[in-house]
N, C-alpha and C positions, 0 to 999 in steps of 0.2 A: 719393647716397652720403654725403651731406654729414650728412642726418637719420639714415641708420642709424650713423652715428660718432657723433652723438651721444647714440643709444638705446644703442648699446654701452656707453657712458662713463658713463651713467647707471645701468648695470645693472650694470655693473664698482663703481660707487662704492655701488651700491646693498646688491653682496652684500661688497665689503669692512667695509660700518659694521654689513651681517650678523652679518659671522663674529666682527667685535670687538664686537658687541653680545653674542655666543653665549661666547666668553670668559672677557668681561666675567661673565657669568651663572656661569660653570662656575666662576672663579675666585672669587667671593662664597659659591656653593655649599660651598667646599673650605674655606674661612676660618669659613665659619657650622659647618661640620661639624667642623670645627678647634675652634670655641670652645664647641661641646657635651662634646667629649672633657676637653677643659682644664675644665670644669666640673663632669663628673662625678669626674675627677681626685680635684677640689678638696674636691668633697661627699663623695667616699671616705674623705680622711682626719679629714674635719671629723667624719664622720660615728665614725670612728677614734676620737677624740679625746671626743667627746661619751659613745661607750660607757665608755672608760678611769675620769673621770669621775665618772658613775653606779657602776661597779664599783667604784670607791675609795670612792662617800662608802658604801656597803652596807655594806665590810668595816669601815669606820671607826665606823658606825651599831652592828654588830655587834661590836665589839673583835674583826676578826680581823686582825692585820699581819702578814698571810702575802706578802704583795709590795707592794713602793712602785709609785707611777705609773709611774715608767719601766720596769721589769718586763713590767706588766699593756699599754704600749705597745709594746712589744716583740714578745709574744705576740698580741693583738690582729692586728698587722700581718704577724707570720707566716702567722695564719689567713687573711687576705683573701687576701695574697699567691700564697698556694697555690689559693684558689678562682681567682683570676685565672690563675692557668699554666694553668690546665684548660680555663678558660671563650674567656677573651678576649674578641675583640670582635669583633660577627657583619660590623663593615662590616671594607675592607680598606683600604690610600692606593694611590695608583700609585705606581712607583718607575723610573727607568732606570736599566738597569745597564749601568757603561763598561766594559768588559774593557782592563785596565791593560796587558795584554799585546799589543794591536792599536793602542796611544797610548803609548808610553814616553817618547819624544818630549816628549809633553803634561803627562804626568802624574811626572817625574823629579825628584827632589826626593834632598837628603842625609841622612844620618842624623838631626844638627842640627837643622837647617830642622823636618824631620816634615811632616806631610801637609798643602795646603796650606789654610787659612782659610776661602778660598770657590772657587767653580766660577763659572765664569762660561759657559756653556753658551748656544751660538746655536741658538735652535728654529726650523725652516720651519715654520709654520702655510699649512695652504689655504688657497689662492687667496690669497695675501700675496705680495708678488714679494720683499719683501728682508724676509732674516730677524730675528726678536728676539732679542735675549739677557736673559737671567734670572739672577741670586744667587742659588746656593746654597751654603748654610754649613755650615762641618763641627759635625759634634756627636760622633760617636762610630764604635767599632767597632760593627757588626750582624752576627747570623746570618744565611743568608739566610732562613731559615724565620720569623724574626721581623719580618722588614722593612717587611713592610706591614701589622702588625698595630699599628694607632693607641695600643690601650691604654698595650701593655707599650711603646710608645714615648715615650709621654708619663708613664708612671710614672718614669720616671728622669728626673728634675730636672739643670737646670744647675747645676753647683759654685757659680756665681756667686750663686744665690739662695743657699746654705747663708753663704756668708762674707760675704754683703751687707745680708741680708735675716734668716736666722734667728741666727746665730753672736754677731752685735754685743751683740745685748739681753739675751744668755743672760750674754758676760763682764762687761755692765757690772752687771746689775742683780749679781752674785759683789763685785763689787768696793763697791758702791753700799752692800750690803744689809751688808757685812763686818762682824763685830764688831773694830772698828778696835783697840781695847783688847788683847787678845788678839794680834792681829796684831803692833803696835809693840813688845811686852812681851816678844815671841818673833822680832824680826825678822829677825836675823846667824842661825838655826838654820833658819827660813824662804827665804833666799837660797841660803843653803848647799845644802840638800836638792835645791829648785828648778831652782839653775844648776849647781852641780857634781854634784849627785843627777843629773840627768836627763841629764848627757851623761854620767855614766858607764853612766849606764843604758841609752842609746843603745849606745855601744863596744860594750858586753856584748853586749847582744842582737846583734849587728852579727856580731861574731864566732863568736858560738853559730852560728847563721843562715848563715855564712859556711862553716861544718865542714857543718851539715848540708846547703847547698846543692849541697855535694859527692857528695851520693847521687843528686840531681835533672839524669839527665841530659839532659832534652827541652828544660829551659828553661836557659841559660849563664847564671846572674847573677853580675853584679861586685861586689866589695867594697863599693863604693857604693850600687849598688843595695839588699843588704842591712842599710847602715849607714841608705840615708833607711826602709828599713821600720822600723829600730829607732827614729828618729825619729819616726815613726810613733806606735806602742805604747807610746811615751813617756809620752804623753799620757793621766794618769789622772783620772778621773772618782766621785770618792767620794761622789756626791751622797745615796744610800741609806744609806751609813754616818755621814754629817753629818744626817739625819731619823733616825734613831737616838741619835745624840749629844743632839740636844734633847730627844726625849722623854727620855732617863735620864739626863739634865741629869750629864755627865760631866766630867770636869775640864777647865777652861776651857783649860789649859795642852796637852793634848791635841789639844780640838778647835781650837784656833786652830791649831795645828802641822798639821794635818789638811789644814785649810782651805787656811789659807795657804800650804803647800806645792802643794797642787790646785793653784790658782788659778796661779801665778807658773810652774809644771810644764808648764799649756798655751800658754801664751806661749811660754815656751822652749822648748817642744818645736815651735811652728811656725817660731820664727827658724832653727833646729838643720835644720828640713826647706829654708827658703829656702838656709841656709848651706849643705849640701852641694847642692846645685841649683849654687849662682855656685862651688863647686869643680869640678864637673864641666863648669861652662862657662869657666873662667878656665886650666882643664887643658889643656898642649898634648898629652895623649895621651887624653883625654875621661876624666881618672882612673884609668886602669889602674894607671898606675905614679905609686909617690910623689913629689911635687913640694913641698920647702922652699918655693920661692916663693909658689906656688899655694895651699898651708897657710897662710903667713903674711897671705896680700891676704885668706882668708878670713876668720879670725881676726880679720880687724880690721874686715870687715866685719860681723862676729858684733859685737862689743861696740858699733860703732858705732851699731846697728841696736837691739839691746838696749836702752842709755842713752838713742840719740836716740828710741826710743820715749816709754821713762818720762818723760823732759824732754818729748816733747811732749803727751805725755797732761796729765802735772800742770800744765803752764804752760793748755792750754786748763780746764782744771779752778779754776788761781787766777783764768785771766781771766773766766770766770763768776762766782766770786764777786766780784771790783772792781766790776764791773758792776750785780750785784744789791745791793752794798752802798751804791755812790753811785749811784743810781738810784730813782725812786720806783714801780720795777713791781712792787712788792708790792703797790701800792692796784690793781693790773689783773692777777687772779688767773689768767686767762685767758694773757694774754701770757708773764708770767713764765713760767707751767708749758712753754709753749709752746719759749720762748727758750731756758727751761734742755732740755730737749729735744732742740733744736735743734743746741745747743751741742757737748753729749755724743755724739753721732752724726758731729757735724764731726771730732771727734780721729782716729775711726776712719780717715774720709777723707781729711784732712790725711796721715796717716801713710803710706795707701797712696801718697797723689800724689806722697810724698817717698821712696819707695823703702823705706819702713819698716814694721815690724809694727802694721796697725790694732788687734789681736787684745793686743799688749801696750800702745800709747796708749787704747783705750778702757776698757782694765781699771786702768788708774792714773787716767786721770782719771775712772772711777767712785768709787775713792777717794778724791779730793780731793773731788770733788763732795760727799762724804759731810761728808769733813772741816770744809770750809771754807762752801760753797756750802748746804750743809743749814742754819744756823744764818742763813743772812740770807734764809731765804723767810719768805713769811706762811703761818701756820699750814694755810692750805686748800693752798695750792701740797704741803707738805711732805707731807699725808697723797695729793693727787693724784700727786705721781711719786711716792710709794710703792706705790700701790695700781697704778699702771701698768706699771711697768717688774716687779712682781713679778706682773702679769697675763699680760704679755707674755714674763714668762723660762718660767712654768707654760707656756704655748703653745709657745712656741718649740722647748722642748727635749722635748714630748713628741710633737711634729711628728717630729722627727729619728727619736725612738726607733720610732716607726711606721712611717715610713720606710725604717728600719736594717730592720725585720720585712719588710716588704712589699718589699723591693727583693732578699731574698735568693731571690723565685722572680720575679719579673717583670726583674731585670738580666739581661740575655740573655749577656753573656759572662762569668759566673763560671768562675773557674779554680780546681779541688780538685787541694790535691797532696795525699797525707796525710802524707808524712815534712815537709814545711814545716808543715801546721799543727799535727802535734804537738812539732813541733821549739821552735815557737811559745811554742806553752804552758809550755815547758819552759824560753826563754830569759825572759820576761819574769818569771817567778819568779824565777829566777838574776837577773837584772839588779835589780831589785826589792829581795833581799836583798842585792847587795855595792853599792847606792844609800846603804840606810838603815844597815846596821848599822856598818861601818865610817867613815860621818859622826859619825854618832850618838856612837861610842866617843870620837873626835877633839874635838867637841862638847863634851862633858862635861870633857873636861882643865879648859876654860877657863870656864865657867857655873857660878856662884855654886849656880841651884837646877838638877840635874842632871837628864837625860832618864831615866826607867827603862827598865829593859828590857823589861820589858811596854808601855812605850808604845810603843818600840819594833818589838816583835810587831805591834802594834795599826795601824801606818805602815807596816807591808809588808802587812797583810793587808788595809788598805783601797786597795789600788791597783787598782781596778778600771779598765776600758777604756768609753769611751762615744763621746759627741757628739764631742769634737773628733779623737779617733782615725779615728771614722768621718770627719768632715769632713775631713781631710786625703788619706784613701783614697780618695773619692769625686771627690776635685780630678780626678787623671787616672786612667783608666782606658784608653786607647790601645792598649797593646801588653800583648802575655800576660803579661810580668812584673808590672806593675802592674795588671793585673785578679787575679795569686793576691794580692799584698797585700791590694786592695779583699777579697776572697771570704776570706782567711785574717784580715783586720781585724775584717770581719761577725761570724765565727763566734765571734772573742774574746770580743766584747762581746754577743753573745746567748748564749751560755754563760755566761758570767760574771755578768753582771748580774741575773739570773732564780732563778739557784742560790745567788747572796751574796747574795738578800734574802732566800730562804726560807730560809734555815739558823738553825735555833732554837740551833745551836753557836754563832752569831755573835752574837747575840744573850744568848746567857749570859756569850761572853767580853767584851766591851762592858760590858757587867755591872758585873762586876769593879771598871771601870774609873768607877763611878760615887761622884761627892764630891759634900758639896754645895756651893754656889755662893759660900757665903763665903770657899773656899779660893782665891780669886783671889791670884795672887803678888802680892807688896807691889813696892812702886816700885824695894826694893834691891836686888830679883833680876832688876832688868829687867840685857839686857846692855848692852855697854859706847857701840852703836850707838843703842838702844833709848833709851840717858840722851841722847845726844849731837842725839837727834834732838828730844827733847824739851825740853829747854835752847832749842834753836833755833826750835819750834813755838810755844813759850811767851811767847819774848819779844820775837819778829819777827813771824813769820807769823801768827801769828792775832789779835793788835791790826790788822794792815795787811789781813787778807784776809777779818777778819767785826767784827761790833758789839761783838766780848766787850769785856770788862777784862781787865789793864790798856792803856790807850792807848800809842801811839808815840811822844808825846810826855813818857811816864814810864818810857820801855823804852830810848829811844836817849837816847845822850850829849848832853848838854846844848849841844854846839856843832852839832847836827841838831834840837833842837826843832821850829824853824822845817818843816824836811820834815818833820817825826812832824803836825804837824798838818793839814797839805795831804791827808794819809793818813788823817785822824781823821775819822769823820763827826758828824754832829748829834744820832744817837741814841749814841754813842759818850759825845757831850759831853754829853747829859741826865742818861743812865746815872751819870757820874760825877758831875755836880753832886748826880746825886739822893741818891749813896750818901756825899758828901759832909755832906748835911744831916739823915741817919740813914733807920734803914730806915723806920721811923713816916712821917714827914715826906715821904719818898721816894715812899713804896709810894700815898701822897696823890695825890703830884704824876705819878708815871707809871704806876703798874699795874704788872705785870709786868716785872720786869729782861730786858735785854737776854740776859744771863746765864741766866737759868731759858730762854730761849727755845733753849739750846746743846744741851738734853737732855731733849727730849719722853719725857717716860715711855709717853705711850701708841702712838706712831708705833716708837720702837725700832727708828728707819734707822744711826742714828749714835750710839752709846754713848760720846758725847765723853768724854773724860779730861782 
């Protein structure tokens, strides 16, 4: 008896290290077959991306500018897209499905709350006497017909990659790359359009959207609801109309208004979508009904969030340049590029860890970076993050656009209404024109050199939809309401973008709007923000946060010398010695001024002023 107890126990332990041998094997198999999908994925869009590419530099080889990259990205990604709803993929996954209705119990969750994060699910395996449990994570809604198809499962990307991963390199290198001049020249008209543009433009659309949600009776949306869509479609994208702008070299005063309005549009239009999010969670009625209080705690979470972005974008931005200034990592080209890199990616982070928009800290400390931090690299560093971060913004934003293409037939739960999406079309032009033309009119009371009304025209008809509209729609997708945003966001920006590149009307009127390049505004039409910042740029900041002239110690009052010099460096102190002893003499003893090094003519990251 004794030996067959221990032939059992031997053959029990024999086929338990079996079955977790056999497991072990089946779960390797599932992760190997896991990381073939994730790679043909990968090669799909790279492959995406490579054609784009080719077809860009042809039309470019040929003078035909019948569509910019992100167009020809768009389209591309359409076409795969739709081969993939046909095709799919010949293996299938397993799946178990709980029936919610035999586990209420289990699975009860409130409004709020939402579905919950993970499953923790205990499995009996054979011949195993005590069960395991396994994590599983929520990712999305599924059809069921889609469920075990690997492709179109792994064609939809986590939100997380888009705002971690592609989103960051797109706003800095927008802010990095900024013609700064242009910007500060126009900046009280640039705020304006930006912060008060875009939440009027939100309202608008919010309420349009609100009349016509009233035809939609399958789906109940609330006020809210349609005010974060209008938040949403905020967010415009004039990257096609700004490659136009350079080639027909148009007036600077334009294109910085362009720009700079874009740029600071998408920022605000993500705090404007976190803002109503914390109304609708700070609301004792979940926003139904209006709450003065609940307004007010948002509001002030809005400006807080806003500022404390910009303060911590530009403070990571001067403290890179302290650093590269009293520092010798210019002689380790390597590092520096590195460090500064480094740096500029931290704001992002820093901002989310603090509750704040990365999306408006990493897009002001690309500005600084530009401003301050550009002038104290060594010349190799200066042309390597240029060449990078505009390698990586080309990548990044035509990954999206591929994406936007390919994701409108592989997302398995698009929701079509058609009274919302022409409703759509209809409120972001309305919202668009009572943005711009009535600033615009308010604007010019007070502006020396006045906006025309063709430029005007020209700011409402570049409000195109793109990247970050979609990255906003793409966050949640949960519930039907939020999958017609996502599906009514798609169709914005793949209509729109494709049609405003190939319009040879847009193109003539652009036109119009071409000067040449000497007509840059002089320093007296800058506005009254624009003097005050420069005053301050001149004769603080930039002796304390790069090499220029003049020093802190000939900028501050004479009972601070003492601190101006602490703040002085040694190429500071050469600089001036040199230009002390003439430029002959100078040009002897150092080469190159500190000074010529503020405005790389051939690099043109930073058009210092």
């Amino acid at each position: 008896m004794v030996e067959f107890g221990r032939l059992s126990w031997v053959i029990s332990a024999w086929m338990g290290q079996a079955m977790g041998s056999a497991i072990d094997v089946a779960v390797d198999e599932r992760k190997r077959m896991a990381h073939q999908v994730d790679s043909l994925d990968l090669l799909l869009f790279v492959c995406l991306l490579i054609l784009t590419i080719v077809t860009l530099w042809t039309f470019k080889r040929r003078r035909m500018p019948y569509l910019h990259e992100s167009g020809l990205a768009v389209i591309y990604g359409l076409i795969v897209g739709l081969l993939l709803s046909f095709t799919g993929s010949p293996r299938s996954e397993s799946s178990l499905f709980i029936d919610n209705a035999h586990s209420a119990e289990l699975f009860k969750f409130t409004e709020m709350e939402g579905p919950p994060n993970q499953l923790l699910v205990s499995v009996l395996l054979p011949n195993v006497s005590q069960p395991k449990t396994y994590t599983y994570e929520f990712k999305s809604q599924v059809d069921s017909e889609d469920a075990n198809d690997p492709i179109k499962q792994k064609a939809t990307f986590n939100a997380e990659i888009f705002f971690y991963v592609l989103l960051p390199p797109i706003i800095f290198h927008a802010g990095y790359n900024m013609r700064k001049k242009h910007f500060f020249d126009n900046m009280g008209a640039i705020m304006a359009f930006a912060l008060v543009g875009t939440t009027i433009s939100t309202f608008v659309i919010g309420l349009v959207m609100y009349g016509v949600s009233r035809l939609i009776q399958e789906i109940p949306l609330k006020f809210l609801d349609v005010l974060y869509f209008g938040a949403i479609v905020s967010a415009t994208d004039p990257v096609t109309i700004l490659a136009i702008f350079q080639d027909l070299h148009v007036d600077p005063m334009l294109n910085g208004l362009v720009l700079g309005e874009s740029l600071l549009n998408d920022a605000v239009a993500i705090v404007l979508c976190s803002a109503i999010e914390e109304y609708a969670k700070v609301s004792l009625n979940g926003g139904d009904l209006f709450e003065v209080d609940a307004l007010l705690l948002t509001l002030f979470k809005f400006f807080t969030t806003v500022f404390g972005s910009i303060g911590l974008g530009a403070f990571i931005g001067c403290l890179t340049a302290i650093v590269t200034k009293f520092t010798q990592l210019r002689d380790y080209t390597l590092l520096e590029t590195s460090l500064f890199t480094l740096m500029s990616y931290s704001s992002y982070l820093f901002a989310e860890i603090c509750g704040m928009s990365g999306i408006v800290a990493v897009l002001f400390c690309g500005i600084f970076q530009a401003h301050y931090t550009f002038t104290n690299l060594s010349d190799e560093s200066k042309l390597r993050t240029r060449q990078f971060f505009e390698t990586l913004n080309f990548l990044a934003e035509n990954f999206i656009f591929s994406y936007l293409g390919v994701s409108m037939f592989t997302f398995s739960k698009h929701y079509f209404n058609l009274f919302f999406i022409l409703g759509a079309f209809v409120a972001i032009a309305v919202a668009r024109a009572c943005n711009i033309y009535p600033l615009g009119m308010l604007m010019n009371l007070g502006r020396q050199q006045k906006i025309p009304m063709q430029y005007q025209h020209m700011m409402w008809f570049s409000g195109l939809r793109g990247a970050m509209a979609f990255a906003l729609a793409v966050s949640n997708t949960a519930t039907p309401v939020r999958q017609m945003f996502f599906t009514t966001t798609c169709l914005i920006a793949i209509i729109t973008i494709p049609t405003g590149e190939s319009s040879e009307e847009r193109e003539e009127l652009i036109s119009d709007y071409e000067q040449p390049m000497a007509s840059l505004p002089s320093h007296t039409n800058r506005s009254y923000l624009a003097r005050r910042w420069k005053g301050l740029d001149q004769l603080y900041l930039k002796p304390l946060l790069t090499h220029g002239q003049p020093t802190l110690m000939e900028t501050l009052p004479k009972e601070l010398t003492f601190l101006g010099r602490w703040f002085t460096s040694d190429m500071q102190l050469q600089t001036q010695s040199r230009e002390a002893l003439g430029p002959r003499n100078g040009d002897e003893m150092m080469g190159t001024s500190a000074k010529d090094q503020d405005d790389p003519p051939l690099l043109g990251v930073a058009d210092q002023d």
